[in-house]
ROSEMI-850218 format. One record per residue: residue number from 0; chain; x, y, z of N, C-alpha, C, O in turn. Coordinates in nm, 2 decimals. Each point is the difference from the previous one (the first is absolute). Layout:
+-----+-----+--------+--------+--------+--------+--------+--------+--------+--------+--------+--------+--------+--------+
! seq ! mol !    n.X !    n.Y !    n.Z !   ca.X !   ca.Y !   ca.Z !    c.X !    c.Y !    c.Z !    o.X !    o.Y !    o.Z !
+-----+-----+--------+--------+--------+--------+--------+--------+--------+--------+--------+--------+--------+--------+
! NUM !   A !      X !      Y !      Z !      X !      Y !      Z !      X !      Y !      Z !      X !      Y !      Z !
...
+-----+-----+--------+--------+--------+--------+--------+--------+--------+--------+--------+--------+--------+--------+
//
This chain:
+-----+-----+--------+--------+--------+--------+--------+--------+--------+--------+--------+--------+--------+--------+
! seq ! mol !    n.X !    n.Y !    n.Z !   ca.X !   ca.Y !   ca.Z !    c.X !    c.Y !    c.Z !    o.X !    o.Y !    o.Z !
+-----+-----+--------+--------+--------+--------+--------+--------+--------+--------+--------+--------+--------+--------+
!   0 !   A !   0.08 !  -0.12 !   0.00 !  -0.08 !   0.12 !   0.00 !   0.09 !   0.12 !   0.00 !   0.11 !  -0.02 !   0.04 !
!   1 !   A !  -0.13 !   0.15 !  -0.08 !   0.05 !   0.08 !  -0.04 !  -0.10 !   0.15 !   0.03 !  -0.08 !   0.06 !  -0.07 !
!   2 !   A !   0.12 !  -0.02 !   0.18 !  -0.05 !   0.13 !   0.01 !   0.05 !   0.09 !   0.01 !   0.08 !   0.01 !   0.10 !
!   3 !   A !  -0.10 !   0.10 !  -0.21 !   0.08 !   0.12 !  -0.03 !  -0.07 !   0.11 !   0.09 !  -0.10 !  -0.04 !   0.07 !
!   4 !   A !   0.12 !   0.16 !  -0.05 !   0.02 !   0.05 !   0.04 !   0.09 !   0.17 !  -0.04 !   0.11 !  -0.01 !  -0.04 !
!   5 !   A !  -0.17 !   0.14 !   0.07 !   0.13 !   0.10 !  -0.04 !   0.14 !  -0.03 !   0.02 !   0.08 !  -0.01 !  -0.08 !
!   6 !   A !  -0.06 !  -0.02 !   0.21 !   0.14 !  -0.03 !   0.01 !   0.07 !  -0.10 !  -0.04 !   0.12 !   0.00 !   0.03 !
!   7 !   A !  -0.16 !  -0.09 !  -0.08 !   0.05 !  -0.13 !  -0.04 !  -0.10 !  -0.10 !   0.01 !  -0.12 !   0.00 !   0.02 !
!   8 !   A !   0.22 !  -0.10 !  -0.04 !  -0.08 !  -0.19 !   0.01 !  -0.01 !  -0.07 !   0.08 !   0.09 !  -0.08 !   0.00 !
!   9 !   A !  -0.21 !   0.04 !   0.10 !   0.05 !  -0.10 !   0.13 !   0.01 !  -0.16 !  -0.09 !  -0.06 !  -0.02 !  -0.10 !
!  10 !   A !   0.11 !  -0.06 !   0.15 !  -0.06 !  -0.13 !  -0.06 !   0.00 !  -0.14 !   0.09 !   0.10 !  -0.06 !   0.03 !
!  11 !   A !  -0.22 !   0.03 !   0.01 !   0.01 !  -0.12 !   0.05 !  -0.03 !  -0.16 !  -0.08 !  -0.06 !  -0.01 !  -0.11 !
!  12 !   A !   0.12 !  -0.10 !   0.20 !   0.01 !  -0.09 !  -0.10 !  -0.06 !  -0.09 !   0.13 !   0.03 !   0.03 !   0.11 !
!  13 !   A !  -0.10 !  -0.12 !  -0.13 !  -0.09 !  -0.11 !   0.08 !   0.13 !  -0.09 !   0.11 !   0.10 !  -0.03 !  -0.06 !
!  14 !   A !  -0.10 !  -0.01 !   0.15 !   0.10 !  -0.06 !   0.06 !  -0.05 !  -0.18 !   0.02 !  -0.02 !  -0.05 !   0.10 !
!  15 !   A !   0.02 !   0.00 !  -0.23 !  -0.07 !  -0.14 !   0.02 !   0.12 !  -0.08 !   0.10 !  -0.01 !  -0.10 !   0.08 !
!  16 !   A !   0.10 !   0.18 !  -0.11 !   0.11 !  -0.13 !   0.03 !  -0.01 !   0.01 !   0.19 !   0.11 !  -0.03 !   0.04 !
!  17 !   A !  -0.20 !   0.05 !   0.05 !   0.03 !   0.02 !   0.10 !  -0.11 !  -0.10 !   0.06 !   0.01 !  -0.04 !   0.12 !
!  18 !   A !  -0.10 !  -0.01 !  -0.22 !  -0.13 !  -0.09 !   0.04 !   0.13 !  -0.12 !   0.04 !   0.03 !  -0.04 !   0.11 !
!  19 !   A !   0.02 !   0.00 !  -0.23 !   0.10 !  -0.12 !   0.01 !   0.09 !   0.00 !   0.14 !   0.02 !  -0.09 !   0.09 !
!  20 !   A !   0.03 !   0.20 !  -0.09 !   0.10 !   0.02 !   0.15 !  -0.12 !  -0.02 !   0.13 !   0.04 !  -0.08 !   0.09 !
!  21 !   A !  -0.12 !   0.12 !  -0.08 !  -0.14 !  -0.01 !   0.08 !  -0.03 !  -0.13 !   0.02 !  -0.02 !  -0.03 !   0.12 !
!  22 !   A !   0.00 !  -0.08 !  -0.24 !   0.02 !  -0.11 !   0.00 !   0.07 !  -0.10 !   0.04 !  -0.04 !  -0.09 !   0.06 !
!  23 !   A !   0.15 !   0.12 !  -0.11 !   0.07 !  -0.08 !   0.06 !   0.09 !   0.05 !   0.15 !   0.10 !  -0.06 !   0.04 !
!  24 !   A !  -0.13 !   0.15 !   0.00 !   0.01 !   0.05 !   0.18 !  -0.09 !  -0.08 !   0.08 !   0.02 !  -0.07 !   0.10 !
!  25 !   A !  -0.19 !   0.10 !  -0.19 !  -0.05 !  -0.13 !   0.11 !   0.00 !  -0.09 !  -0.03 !  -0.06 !  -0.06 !   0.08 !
!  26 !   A !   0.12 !  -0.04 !  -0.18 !   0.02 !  -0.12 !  -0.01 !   0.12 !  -0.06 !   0.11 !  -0.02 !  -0.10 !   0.07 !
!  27 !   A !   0.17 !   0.20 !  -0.08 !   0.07 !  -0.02 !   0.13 !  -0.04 !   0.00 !   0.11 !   0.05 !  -0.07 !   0.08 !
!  28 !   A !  -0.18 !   0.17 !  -0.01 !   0.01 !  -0.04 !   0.11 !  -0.10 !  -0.10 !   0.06 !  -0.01 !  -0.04 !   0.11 !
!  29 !   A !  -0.06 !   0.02 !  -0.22 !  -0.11 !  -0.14 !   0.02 !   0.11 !  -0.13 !   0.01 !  -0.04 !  -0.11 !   0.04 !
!  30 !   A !   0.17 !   0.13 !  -0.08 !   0.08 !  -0.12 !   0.01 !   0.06 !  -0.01 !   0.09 !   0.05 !  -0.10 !   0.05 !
!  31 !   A !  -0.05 !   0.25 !   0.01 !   0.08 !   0.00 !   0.16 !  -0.14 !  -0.06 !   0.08 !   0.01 !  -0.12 !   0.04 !
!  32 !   A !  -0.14 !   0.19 !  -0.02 !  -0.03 !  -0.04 !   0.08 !  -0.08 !  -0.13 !   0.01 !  -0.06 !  -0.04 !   0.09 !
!  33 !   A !   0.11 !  -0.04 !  -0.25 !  -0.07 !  -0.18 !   0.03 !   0.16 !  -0.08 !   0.02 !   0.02 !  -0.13 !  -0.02 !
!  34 !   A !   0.06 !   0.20 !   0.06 !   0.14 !  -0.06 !   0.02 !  -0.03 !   0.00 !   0.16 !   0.02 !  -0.10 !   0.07 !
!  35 !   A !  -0.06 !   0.17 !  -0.04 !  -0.02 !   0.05 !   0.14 !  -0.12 !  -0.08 !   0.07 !   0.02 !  -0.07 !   0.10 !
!  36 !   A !  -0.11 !   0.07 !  -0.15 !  -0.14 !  -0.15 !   0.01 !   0.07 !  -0.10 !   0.00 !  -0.02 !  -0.07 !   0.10 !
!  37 !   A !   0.11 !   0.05 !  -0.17 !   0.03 !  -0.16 !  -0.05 !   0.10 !  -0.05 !   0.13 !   0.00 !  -0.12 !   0.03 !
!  38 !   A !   0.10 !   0.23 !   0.02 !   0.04 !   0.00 !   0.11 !  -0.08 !  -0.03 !   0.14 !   0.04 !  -0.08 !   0.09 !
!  39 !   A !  -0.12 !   0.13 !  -0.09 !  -0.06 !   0.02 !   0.11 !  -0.09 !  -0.13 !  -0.01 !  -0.03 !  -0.08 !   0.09 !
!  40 !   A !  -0.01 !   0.08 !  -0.21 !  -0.11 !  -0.16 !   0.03 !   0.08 !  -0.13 !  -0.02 !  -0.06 !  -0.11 !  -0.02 !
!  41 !   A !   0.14 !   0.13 !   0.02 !   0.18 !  -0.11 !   0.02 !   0.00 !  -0.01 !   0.19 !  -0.01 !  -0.10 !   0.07 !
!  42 !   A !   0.03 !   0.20 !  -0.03 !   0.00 !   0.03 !   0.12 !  -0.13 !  -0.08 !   0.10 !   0.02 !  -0.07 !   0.10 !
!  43 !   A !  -0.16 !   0.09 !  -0.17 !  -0.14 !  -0.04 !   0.05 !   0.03 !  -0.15 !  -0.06 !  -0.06 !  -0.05 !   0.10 !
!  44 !   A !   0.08 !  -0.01 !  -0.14 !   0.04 !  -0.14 !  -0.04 !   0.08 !  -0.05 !   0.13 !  -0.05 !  -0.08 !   0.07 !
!  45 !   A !   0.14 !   0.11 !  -0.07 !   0.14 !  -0.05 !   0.08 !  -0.10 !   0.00 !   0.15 !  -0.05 !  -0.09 !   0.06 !
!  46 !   A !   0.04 !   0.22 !  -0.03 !  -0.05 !   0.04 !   0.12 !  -0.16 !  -0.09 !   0.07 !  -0.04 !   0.00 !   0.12 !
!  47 !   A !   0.00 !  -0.07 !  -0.23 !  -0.14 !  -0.08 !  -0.01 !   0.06 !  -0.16 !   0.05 !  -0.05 !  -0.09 !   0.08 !
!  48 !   A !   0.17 !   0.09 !  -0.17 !   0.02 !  -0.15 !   0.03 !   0.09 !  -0.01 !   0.12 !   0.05 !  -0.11 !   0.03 !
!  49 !   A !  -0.04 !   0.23 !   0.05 !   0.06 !   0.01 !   0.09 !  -0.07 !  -0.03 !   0.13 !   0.04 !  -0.07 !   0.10 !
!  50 !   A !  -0.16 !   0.14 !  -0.11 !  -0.17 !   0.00 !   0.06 !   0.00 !  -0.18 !  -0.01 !   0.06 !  -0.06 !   0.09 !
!  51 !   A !  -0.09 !   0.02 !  -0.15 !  -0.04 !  -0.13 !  -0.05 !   0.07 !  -0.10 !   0.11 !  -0.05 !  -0.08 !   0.08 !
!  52 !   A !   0.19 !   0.14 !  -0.12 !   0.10 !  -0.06 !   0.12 !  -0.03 !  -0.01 !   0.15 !  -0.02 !  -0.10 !   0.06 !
!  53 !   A !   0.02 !   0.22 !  -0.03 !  -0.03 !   0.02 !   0.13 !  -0.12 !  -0.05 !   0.06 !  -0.02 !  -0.01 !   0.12 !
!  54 !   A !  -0.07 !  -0.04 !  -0.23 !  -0.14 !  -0.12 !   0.06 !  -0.13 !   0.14 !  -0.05 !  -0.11 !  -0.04 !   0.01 !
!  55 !   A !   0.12 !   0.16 !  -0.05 !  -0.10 !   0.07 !  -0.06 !  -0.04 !   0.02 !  -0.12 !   0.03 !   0.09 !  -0.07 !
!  56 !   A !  -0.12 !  -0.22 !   0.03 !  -0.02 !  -0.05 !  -0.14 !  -0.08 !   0.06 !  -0.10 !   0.00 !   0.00 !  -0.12 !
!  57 !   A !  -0.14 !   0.11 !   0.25 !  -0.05 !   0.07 !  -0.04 !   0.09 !   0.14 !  -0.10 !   0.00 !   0.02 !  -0.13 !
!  58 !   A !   0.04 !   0.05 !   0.22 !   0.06 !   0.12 !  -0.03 !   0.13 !  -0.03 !  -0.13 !   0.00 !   0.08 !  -0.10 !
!  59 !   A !   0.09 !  -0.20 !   0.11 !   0.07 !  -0.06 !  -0.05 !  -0.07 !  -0.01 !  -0.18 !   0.06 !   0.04 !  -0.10 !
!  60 !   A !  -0.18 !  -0.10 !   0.10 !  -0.03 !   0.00 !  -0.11 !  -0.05 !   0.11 !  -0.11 !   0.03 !   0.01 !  -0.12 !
!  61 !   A !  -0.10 !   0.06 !   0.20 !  -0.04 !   0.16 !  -0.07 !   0.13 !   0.08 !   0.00 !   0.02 !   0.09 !  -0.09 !
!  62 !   A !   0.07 !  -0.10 !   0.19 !   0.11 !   0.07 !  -0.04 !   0.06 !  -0.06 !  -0.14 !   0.03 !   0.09 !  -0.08 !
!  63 !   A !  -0.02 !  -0.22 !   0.06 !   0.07 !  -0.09 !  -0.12 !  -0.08 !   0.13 !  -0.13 !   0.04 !   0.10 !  -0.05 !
!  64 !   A !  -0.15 !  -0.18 !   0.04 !  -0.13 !   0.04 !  -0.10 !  -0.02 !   0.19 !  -0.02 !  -0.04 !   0.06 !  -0.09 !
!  65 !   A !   0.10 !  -0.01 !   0.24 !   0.03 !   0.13 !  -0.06 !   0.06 !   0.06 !  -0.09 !  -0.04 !   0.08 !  -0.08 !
!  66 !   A !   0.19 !  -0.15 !   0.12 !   0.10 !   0.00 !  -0.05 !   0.04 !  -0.01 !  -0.14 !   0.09 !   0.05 !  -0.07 !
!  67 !   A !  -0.16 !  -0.12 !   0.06 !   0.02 !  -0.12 !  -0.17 !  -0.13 !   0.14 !  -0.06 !   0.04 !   0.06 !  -0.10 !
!  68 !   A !  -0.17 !  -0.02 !   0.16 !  -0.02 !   0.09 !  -0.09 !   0.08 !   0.12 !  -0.05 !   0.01 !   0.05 !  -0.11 !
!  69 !   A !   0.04 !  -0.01 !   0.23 !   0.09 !   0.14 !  -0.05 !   0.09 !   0.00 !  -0.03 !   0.04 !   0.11 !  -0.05 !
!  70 !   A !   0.04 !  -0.21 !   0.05 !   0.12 !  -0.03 !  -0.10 !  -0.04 !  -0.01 !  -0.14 !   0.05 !   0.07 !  -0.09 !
!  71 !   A !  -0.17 !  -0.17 !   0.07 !   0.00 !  -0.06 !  -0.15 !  -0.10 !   0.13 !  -0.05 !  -0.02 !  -0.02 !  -0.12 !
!  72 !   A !  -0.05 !   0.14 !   0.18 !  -0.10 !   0.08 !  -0.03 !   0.08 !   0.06 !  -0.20 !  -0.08 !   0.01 !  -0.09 !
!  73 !   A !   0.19 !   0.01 !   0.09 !   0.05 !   0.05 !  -0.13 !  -0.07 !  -0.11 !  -0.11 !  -0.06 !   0.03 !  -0.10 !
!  74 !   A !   0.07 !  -0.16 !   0.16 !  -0.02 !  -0.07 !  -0.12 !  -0.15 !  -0.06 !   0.01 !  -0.04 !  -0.08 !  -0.08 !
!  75 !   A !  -0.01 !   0.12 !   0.15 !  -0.13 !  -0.01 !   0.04 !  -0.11 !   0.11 !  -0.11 !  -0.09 !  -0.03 !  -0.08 !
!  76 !   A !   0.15 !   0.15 !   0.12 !  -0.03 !   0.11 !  -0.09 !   0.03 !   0.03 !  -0.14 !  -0.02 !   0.10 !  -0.06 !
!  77 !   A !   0.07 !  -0.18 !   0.02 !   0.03 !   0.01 !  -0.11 !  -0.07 !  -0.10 !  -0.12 !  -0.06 !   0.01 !  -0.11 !
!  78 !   A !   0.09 !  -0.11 !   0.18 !  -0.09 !  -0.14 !  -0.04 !  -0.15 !   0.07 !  -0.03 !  -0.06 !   0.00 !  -0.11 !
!  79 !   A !   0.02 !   0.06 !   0.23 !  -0.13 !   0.12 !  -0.03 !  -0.01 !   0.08 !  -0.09 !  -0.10 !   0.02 !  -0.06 !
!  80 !   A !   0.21 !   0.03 !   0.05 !  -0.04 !   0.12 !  -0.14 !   0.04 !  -0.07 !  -0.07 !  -0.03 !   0.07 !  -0.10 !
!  81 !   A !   0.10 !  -0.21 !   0.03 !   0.01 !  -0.04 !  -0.09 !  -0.13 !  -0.07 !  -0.06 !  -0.03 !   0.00 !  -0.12 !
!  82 !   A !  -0.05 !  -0.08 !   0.25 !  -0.12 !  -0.05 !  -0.06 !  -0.11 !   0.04 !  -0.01 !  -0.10 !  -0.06 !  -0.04 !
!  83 !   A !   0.12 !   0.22 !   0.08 !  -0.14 !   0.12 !  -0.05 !   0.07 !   0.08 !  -0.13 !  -0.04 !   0.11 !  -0.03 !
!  84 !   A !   0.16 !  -0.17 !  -0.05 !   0.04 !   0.07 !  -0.10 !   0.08 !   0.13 !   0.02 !   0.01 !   0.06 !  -0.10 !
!  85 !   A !   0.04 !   0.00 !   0.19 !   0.05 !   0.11 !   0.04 !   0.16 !   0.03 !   0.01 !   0.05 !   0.11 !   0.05 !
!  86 !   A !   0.02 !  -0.27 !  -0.11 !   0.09 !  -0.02 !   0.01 !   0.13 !   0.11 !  -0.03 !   0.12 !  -0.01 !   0.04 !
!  87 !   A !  -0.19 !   0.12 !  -0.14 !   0.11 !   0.07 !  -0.11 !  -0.04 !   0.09 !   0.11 !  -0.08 !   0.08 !  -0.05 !
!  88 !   A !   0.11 !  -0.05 !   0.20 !  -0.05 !   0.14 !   0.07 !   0.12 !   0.10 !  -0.01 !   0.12 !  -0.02 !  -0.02 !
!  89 !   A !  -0.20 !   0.15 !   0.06 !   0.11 !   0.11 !  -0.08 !   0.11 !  -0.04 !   0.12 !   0.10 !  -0.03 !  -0.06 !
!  90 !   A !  -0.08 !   0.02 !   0.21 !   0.12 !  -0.03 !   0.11 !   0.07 !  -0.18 !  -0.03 !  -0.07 !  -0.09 !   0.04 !
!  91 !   A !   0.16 !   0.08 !  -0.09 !   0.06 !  -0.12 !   0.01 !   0.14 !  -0.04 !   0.08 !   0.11 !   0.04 !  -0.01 !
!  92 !   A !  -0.18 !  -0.16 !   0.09 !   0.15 !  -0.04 !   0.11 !   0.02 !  -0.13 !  -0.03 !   0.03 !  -0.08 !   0.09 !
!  93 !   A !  -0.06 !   0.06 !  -0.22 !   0.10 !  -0.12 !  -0.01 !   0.13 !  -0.01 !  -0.02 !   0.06 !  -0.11 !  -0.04 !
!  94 !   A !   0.00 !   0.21 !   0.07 !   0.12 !   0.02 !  -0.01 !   0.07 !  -0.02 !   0.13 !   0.12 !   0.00 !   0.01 !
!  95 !   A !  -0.22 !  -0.02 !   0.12 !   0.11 !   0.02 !   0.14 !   0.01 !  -0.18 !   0.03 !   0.06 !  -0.04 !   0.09 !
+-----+-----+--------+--------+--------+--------+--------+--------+--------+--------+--------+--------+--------+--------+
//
């Protein structure tokens, strides 16, 4: 675009290239924070069969079943948008 003006010409030009940078910023930090799930529901695992140990089979088990959801939730969710077709979404972390 091009607007003149007496004193001269301003010119602005569209900044597409910043959606991409946008993109792929939240795509890193959605990788930090299911690195960080996957951690932590590693942790609810261990800490379950630890329960288990100690003779508390109740708590022991939903800690396990916690665990195993929040760790595996990346692949959980995706499996989801793959089988509602959503697979091409504009944020992608298959890279972490």
């Amino acid at each position: 675009m091009n607007f003149s003006s007496l004193s001269g010409s301003i010119e602005f030009s569209p900044a597409l290239a910043q959606v991409t940078g946008l993109s792929d910023g939240v795509g890193k930090a959605m990788g930090i924070v299911m690195l960080i799930g996957f951690i932590f529901g590693t942790i609810c695992v261990v800490g379950g069969g630890f329960a288990i140990r100690r003779g508390d089979t109740d708590a022991g088990k939903l800690s396990i079943i916690g665990g195993l959801i929040i760790a595996g939730a990346p692949a959980i969710i995706r499996a989801l948008f793959t089988a509602f077709g959503l697979g091409g979404s504009a944020v992608d972390i298959t890279w972490f």
